[in-house]
C-alpha positions as CSV (number, residue, x, y, z in Angstrom):
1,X,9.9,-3.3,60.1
2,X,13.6,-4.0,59.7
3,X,14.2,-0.2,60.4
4,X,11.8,0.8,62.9
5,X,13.5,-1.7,65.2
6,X,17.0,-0.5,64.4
7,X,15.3,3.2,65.2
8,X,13.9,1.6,68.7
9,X,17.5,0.2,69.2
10,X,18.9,3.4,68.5
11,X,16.7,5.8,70.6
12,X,17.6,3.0,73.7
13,X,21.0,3.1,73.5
14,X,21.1,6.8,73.8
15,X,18.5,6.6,76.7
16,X,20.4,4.2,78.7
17,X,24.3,6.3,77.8
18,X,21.9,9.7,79.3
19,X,20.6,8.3,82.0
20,X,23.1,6.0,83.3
21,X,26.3,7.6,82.4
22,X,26.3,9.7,85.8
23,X,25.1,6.4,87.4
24,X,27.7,5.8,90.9
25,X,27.7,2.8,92.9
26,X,26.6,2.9,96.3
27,X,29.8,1.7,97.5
28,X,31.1,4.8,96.6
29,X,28.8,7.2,98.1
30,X,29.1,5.5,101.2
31,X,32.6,5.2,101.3
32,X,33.3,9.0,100.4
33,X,32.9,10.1,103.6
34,X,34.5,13.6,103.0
35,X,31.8,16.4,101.7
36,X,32.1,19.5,99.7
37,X,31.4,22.7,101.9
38,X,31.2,25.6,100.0
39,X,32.2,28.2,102.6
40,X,35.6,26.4,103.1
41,X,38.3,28.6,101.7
42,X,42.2,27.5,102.1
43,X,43.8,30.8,100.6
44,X,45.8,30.9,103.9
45,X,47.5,27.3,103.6
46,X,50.9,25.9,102.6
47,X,49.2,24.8,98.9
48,X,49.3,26.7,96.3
49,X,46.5,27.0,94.1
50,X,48.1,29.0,90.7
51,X,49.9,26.2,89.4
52,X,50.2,22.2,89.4
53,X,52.4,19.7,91.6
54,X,54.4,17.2,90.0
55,X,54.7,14.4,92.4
56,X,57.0,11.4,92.5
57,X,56.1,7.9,94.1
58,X,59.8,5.8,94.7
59,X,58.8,2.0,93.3
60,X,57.7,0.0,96.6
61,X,55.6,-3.2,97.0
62,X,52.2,-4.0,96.5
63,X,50.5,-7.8,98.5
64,X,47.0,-9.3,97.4
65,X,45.3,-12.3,97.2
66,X,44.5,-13.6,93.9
67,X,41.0,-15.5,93.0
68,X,42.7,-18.5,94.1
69,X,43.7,-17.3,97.4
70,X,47.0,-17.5,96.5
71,X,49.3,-14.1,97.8
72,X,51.1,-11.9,95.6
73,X,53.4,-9.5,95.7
74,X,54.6,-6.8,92.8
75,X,57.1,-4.2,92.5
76,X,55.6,-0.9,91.1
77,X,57.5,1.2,89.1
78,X,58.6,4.6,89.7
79,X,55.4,6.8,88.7
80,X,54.1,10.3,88.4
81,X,51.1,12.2,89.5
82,X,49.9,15.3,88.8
83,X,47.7,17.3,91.1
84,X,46.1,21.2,91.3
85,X,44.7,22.4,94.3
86,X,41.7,24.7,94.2
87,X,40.9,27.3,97.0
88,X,37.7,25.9,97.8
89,X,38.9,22.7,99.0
90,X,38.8,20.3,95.8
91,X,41.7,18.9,93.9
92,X,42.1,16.8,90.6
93,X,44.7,14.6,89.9
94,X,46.3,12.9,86.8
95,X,48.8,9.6,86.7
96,X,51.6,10.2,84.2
97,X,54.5,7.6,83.9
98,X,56.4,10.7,82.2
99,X,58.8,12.6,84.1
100,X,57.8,16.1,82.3
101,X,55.1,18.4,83.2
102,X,51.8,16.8,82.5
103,X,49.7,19.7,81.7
104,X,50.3,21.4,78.9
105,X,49.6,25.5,78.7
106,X,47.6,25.9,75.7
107,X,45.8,23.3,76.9
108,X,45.0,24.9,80.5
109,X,44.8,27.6,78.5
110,X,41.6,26.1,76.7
111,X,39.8,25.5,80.0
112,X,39.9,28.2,81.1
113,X,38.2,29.5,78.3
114,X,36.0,26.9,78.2
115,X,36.8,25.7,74.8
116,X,36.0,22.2,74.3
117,X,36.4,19.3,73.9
118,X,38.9,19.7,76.6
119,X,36.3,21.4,79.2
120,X,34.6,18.6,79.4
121,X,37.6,16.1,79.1
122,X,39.2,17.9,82.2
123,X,35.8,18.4,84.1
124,X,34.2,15.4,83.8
125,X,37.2,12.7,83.8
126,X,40.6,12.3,85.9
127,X,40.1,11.9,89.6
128,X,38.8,14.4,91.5
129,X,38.1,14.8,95.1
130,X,38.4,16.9,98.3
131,X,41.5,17.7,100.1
132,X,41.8,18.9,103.9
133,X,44.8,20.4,105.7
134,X,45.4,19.5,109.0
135,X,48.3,21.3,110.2
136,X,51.2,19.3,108.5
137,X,48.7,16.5,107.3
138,X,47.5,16.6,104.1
139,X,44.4,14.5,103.9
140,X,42.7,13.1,100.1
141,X,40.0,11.7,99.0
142,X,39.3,11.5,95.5
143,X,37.4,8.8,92.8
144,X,37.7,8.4,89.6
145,X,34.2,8.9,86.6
146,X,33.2,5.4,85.0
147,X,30.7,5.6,82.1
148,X,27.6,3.7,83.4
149,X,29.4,0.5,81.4
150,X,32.3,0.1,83.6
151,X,31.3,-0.9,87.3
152,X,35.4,-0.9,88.1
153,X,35.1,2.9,90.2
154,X,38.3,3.6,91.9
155,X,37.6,5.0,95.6
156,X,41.1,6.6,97.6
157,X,42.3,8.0,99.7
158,X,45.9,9.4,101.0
159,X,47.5,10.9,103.7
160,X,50.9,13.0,103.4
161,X,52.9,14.5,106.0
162,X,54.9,17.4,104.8
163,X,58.3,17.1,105.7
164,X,59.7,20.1,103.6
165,X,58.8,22.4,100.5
166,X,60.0,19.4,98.5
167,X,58.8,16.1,100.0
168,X,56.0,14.7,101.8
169,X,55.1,11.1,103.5
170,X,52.9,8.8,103.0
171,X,51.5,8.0,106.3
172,X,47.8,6.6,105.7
173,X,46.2,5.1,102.6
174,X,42.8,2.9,101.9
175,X,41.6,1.6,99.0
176,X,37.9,1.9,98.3
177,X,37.6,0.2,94.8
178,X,36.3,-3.1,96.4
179,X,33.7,-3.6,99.2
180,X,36.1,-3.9,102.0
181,X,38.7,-1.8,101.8
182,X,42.5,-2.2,101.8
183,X,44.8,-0.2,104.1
184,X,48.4,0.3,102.9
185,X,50.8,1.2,105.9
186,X,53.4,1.5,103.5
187,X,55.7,5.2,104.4
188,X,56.8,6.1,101.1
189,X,58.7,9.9,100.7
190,X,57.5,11.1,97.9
191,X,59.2,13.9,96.2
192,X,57.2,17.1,94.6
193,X,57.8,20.3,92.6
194,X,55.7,23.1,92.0
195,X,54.8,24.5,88.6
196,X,53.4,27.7,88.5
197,X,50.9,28.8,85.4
198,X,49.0,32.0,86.5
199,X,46.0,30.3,84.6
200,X,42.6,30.6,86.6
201,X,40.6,27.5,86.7
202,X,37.1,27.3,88.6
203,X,36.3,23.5,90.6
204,X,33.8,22.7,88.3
205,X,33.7,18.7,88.6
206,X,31.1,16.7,87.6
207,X,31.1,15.4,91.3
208,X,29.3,18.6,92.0
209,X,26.2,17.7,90.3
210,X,25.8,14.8,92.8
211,X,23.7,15.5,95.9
212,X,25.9,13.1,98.0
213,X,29.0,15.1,97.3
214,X,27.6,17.9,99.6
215,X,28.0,18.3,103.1
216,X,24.6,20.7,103.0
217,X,21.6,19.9,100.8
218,X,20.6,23.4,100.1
219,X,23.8,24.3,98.9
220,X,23.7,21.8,96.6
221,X,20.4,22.8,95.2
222,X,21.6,26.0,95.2
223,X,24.4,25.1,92.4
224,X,22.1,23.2,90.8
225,X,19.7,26.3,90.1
226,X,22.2,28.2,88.7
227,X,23.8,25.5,86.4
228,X,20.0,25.4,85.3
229,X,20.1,28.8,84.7
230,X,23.5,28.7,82.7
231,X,22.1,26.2,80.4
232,X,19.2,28.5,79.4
233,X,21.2,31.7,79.1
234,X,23.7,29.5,76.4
């Protein structure tokens, strides 16, 4: 009796992780108001797409109220993101507080081989999101992937202006994470560098698989026929 029950137990718990895990809040989907559009190419624009950017946020301040009401303020530190840029108009990013290159080559390398487990590592977590470029704007939106456990989804999005090959400004972010947004006017220069790999990755995120990440719902069916068809052919 003892060990049909820890069997029932079992077979739930892997239900629940397989159906859930992919499981995002509607908060979310409403708030991600940009959509993938598959016919949108930027092979023409100031970004370049065979490589990484290392980008440098200066420490500035961050206010909040705290359960109590109370308001707070904090001093970030100095911190590092990492960000590639595809063609098709998605991006994914990385937080390092390393001043170094965060990807690794073998590691790229791996991906685009599709070795795993760092396929799916690189495919399925970090944030990832759709970018637009309006003349010197640079306009992001990008979320992070929760397992079905963790309700805390981080929803963003960031504006830069480019002043030069080397630096941009912050002129417009939001924070999604909670029901009513937060709007930082904050105008930080943030300094980047460029680091070139001549490794070919494809947009593959797991954002892709959701219909509301689509600007056309035939598209997205579309995809989702042929990642069918993938699967069988493995």
């Amino acid at each position: 009796m003892v060990a049909r029950f820890r069997l029932f137990l079992y077979i739930t718990i892997v239900f629940l992780n397989s159906s859930c895990i992919s499981h995002v809040p509607k908060r979310v989907k409403v708030n991600f108001t940009y959509c993938y559009d598959k016919n949108i190419v930027y092979s023409n624009s100031q970004l370049k797409t065979n490589g990484y950017y290392i980008l440098k946020y200066p420490p500035y301040k961050i206010s909040y109220k705290d359960m109590k009401g109370n308001q707070v303020t904090n001093t970030t530190d100095t911190t590092f993101s990492t960000i590639m840029f595809f063609k098709d108009g998605v991006f994914v990013k990385n937080d390092t507080k390393l001043q170094r290159t965060f990807y690794k080559i073998d590691y790229l390398r791996k991906i685009e081989h599709q070795k795993q487990p760092e396929t799916n590592q690189f495919y399925n977590w970090n944030y990832w999101g759709i970018y637009k470029v309006n003349g010197d704007t640079i306009k992001l939106q990008y979320v992070n992937h929760q397992e079905w456990t963790n309700p805390y989804w981080l929803l963003l999005e960031v504006w830069y202006k480019v002043i030069d090959e080397n630096t941009l400004k912050v002129i417009y972010s939001k924070d999604y994470s909670h029901d009513r947004g937060s709007i930082s006017k904050n105008e930080n220069n943030v300094t980047i560098d460029f680091f070139k790999t001549n490794i070919t990755l494809q947009s593959d995120t797991w954002l892709k698989k959701e219909e509301w990440f689509w600007c056309n719902e035939a598209d997205w069916n579309n995809y989702m026929e042929t990642e069918r068809k993938k699967q069988k052919s493995k």
